[in-house]
C-alpha positions as CSV (number, residue, x, y, z in Angstrom):
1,X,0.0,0.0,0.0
2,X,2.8,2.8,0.7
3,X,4.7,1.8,-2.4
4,X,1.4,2.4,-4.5
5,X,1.1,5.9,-2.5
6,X,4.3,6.4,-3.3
7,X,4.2,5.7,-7.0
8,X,1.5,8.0,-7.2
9,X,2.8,10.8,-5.3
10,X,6.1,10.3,-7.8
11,X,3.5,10.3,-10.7
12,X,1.8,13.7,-9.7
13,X,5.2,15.3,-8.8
14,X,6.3,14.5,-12.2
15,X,3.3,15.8,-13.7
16,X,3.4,18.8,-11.5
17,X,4.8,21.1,-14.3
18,X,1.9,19.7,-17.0
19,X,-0.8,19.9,-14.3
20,X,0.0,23.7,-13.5
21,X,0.4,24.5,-17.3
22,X,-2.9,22.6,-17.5
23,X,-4.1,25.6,-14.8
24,X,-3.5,28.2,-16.1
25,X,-5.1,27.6,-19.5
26,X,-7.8,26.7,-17.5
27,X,-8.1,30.8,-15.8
28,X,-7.0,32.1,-19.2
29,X,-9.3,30.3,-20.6
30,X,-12.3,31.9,-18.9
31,X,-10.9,35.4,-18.9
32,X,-10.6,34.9,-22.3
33,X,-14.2,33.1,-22.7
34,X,-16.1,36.3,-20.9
35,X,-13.9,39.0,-23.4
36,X,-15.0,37.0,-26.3
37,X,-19.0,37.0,-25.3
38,X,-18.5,40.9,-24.2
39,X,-16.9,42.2,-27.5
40,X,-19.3,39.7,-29.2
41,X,-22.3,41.5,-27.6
42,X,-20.8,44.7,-28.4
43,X,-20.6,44.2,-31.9
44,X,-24.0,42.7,-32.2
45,X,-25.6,45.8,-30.5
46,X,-23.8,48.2,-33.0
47,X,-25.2,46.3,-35.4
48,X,-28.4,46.3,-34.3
49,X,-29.2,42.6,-33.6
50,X,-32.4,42.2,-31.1
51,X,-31.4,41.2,-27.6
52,X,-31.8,37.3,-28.1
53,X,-29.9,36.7,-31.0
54,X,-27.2,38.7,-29.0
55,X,-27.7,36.0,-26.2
56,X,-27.1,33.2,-28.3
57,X,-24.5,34.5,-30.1
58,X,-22.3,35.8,-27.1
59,X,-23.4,32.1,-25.8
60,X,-22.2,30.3,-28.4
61,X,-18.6,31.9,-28.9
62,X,-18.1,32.0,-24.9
63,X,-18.9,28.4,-24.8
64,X,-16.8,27.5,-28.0
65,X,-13.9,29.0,-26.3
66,X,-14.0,27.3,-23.3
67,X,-14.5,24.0,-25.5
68,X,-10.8,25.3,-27.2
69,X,-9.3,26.2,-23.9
70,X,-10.5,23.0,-22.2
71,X,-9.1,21.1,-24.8
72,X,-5.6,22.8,-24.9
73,X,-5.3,22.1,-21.2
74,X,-6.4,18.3,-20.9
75,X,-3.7,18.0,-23.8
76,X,-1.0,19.7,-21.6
77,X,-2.6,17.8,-18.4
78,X,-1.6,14.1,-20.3
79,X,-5.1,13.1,-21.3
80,X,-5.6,10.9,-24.1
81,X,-7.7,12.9,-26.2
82,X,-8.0,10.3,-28.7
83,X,-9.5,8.1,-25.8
84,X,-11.8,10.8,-24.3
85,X,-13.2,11.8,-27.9
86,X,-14.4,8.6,-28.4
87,X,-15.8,7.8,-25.3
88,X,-17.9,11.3,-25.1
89,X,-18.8,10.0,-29.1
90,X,-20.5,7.3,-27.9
91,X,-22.3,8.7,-24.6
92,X,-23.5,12.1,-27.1
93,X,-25.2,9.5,-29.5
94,X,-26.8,7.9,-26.6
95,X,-28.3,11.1,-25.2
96,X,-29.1,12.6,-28.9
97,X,-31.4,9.3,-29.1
98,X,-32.5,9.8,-25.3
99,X,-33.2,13.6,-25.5
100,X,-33.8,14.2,-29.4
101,X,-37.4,16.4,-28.7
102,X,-35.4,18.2,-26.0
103,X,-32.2,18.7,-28.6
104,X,-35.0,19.2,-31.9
105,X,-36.2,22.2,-29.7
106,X,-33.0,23.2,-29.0
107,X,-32.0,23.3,-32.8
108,X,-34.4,25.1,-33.8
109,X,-34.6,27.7,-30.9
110,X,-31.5,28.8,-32.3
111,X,-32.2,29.1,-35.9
112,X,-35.5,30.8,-35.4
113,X,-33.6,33.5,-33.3
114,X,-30.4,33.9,-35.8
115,X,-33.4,33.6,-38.7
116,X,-35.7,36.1,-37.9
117,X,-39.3,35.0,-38.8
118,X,-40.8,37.0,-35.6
119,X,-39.7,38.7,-33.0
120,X,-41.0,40.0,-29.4
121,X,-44.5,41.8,-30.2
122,X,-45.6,39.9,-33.7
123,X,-48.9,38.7,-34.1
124,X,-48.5,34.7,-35.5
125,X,-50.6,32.2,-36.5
126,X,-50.4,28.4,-36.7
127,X,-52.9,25.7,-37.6
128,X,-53.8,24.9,-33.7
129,X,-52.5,28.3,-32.1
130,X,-52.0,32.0,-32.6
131,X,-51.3,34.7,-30.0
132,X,-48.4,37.2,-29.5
133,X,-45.0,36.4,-29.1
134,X,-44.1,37.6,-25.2
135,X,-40.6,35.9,-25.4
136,X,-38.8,33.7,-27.5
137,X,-36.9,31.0,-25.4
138,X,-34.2,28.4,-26.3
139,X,-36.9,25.6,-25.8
140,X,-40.1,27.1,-26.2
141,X,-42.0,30.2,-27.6
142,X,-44.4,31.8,-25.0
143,X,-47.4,33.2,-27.0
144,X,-50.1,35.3,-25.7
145,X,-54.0,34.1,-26.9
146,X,-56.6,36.3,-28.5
147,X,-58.5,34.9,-24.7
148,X,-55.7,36.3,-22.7
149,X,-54.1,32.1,-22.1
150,X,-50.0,31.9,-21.9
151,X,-49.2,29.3,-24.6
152,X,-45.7,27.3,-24.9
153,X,-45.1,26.3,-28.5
154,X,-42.4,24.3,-28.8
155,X,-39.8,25.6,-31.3
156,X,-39.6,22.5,-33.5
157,X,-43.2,23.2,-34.8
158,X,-42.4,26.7,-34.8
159,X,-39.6,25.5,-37.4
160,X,-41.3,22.7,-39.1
161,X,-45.0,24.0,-39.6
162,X,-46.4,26.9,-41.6
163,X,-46.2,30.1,-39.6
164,X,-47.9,33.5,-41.2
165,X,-46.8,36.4,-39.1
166,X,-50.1,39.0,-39.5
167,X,-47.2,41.8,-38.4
168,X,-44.1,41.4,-40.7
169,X,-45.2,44.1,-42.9
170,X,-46.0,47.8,-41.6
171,X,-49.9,47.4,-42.9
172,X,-52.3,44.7,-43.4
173,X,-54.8,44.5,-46.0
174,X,-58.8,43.9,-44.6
175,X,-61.0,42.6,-46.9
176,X,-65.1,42.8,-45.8
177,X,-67.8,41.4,-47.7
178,X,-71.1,43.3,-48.3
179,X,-73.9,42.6,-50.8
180,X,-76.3,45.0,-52.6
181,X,-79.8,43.5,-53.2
182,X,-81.6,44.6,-56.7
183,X,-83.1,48.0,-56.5
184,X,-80.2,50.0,-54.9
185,X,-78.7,52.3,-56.8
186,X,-75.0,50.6,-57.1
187,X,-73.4,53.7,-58.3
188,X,-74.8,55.4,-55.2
189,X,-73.9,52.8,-52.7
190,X,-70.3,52.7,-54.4
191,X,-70.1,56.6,-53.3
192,X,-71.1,55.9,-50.0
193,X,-69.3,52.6,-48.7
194,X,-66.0,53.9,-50.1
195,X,-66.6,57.4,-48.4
196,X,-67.5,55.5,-45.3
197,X,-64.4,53.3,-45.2
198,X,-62.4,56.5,-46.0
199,X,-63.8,58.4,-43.0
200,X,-62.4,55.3,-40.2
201,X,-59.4,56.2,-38.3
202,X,-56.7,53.8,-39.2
203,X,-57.9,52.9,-42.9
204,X,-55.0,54.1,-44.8
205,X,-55.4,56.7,-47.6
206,X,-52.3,55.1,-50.0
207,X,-53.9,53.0,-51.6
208,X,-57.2,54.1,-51.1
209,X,-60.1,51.7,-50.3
210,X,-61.5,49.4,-53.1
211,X,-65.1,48.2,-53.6
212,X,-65.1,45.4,-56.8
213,X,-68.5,43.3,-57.4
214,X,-67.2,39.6,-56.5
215,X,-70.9,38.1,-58.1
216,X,-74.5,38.3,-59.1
217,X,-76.3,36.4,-56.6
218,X,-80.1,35.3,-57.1
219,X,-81.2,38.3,-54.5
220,X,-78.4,40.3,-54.3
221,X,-74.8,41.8,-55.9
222,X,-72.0,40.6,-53.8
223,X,-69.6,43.2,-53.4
224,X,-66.1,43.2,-51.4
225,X,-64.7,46.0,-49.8
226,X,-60.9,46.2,-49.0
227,X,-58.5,48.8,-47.0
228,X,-55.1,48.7,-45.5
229,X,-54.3,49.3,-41.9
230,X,-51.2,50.3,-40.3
231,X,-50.7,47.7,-37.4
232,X,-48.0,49.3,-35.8
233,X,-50.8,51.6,-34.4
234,X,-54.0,50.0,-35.2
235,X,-56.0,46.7,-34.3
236,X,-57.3,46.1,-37.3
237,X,-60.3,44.0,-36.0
238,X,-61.4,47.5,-34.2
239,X,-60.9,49.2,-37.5
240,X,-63.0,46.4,-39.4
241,X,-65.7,46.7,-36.8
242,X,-66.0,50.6,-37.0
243,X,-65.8,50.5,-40.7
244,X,-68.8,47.8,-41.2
245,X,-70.9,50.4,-38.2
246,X,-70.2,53.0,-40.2
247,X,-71.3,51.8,-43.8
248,X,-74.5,50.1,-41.8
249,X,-75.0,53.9,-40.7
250,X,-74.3,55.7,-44.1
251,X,-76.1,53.0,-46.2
252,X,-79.4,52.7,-43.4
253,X,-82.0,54.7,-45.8
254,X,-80.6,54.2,-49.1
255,X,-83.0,53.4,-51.6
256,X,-82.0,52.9,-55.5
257,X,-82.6,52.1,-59.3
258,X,-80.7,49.0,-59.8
259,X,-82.5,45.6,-61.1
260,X,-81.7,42.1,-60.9
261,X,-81.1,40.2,-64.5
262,X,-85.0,39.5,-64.2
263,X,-86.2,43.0,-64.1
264,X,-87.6,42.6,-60.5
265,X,-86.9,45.2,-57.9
266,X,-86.1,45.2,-54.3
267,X,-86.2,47.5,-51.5
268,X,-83.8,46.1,-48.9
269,X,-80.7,47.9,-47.9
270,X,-77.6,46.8,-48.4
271,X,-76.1,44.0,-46.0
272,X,-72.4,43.4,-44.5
């Protein structure tokens, strides 16, 4: 028993020089690590990246340099990295087959942040959820309902599944459909729906609002009304809502010349 104690305290005296050497790549190695993520961030926020892509980012390089410096000092320590590569080889396919939802997520946390479909604030959709994105995680996406409900959407649908974001562009087209039953006078209603539309705050001017006849129904003319609404300032289901009360209002006593292809009059108004 003393003669193994002493080999070993031989062994680590030997290995004294290699073991220190092996220490201070170690401290370098995480001074270094933390400039790397700093000046990363730095040069990130000049140029303007959101706040979680400069998280992952800084992440990624201050971990990669640690993987470097730990690498360099098990080397000088006497590891066999050619032993130790292999050995971690096998354990990672293990866990990739043990955790592969938890590593999918992962994945794809990190290429929706670098990619950019949505930020903080967007308005998305999905086929079984839609809400507002309250924070984008590594793991998960935390959405906020129409009902007010937190939902967690895992970022490997996010990445897999079609995703319309209703706020990518600065305005958002809303279409409405209304129908003119025979005996209005069209050219009239025209006037008044467009004027009507025009007249909501938050329907935007450029282009202006657009009123084409969609069909010729048995009872009535099918029209469609469509406007654009900045969503940066506007909820466009408020400004859909005050459009249609204001064409009911404008359009409640109009009466009108307008015939169906069977010569037969009407005298309802016109319907949204």
């Amino acid at each position: 028993m003393q003669e193994a104690f002493r080999q070993f305290a031989y062994a680590i005296v030997d290995r004294l020089p290699n073991l220190l050497g092996a220490l201070v790549v170690l401290l370098l190695t995480a001074l270094v690590a933390r400039l790397v993520r700093r000046g990363m961030e730095r040069a990130l926020v000049r140029g303007g990246a959101e706040r979680h892509v400069r998280v992952v980012v800084a992440t990624l390089a201050f971990y990669a340099t640690v993987a470097v410096g730990l690498v360099v000092a098990l080397s000088i320590g006497g590891v066999n990295l050619g032993v130790l590569i292999g050995s971690l080889g096998l354990a990672t396919v293990a866990l990739g087959f043990a955790l592969q939802d938890i590593v999918s997520n992962f994945s794809a946390g990190i290429v929706l942040l670098l990619e950019h479909p949505f930020t903080e604030g967007d308005h998305i959709a999905m086929a079984e959820v839609e809400g507002e994105v309250e924070e984008i995680q590594i793991r998960a996406t935390r959405l906020r309902a129409p009902d007010g409900q937190l939902v967690l959407v895992p970022n490997k649908l996010l990445f897999t599944q079609v995703v319309t974001n209703g706020t990518a562009t600065m305005r958002r087209r809303v279409e409405v459909p209304l129908e003119v039953p025979y005996g209005q006078d069209v050219a009239r209603a025209r006037e008044l729906v467009l004027a009507a539309a025009a007249g909501v705050e938050g329907v935007s001017g450029d282009p202006a609002p657009r009123l084409l006849t969609q069909d010729l129904g048995q009872d009535a003319r099918a029209l469609r009304l469509s406007f654009w609404v900045d969503t940066r300032s506007h909820d466009p289901g408020r400004v859909r809502s005050e459009v249609l009360d204001e064409v009911e209002q404008q359009l409640g006593g109009l009466g009108g010349e307008d015939s169906p292809p069977d010569g037969t009059t009407s005298g309802e108004e016109v319907r949204a």
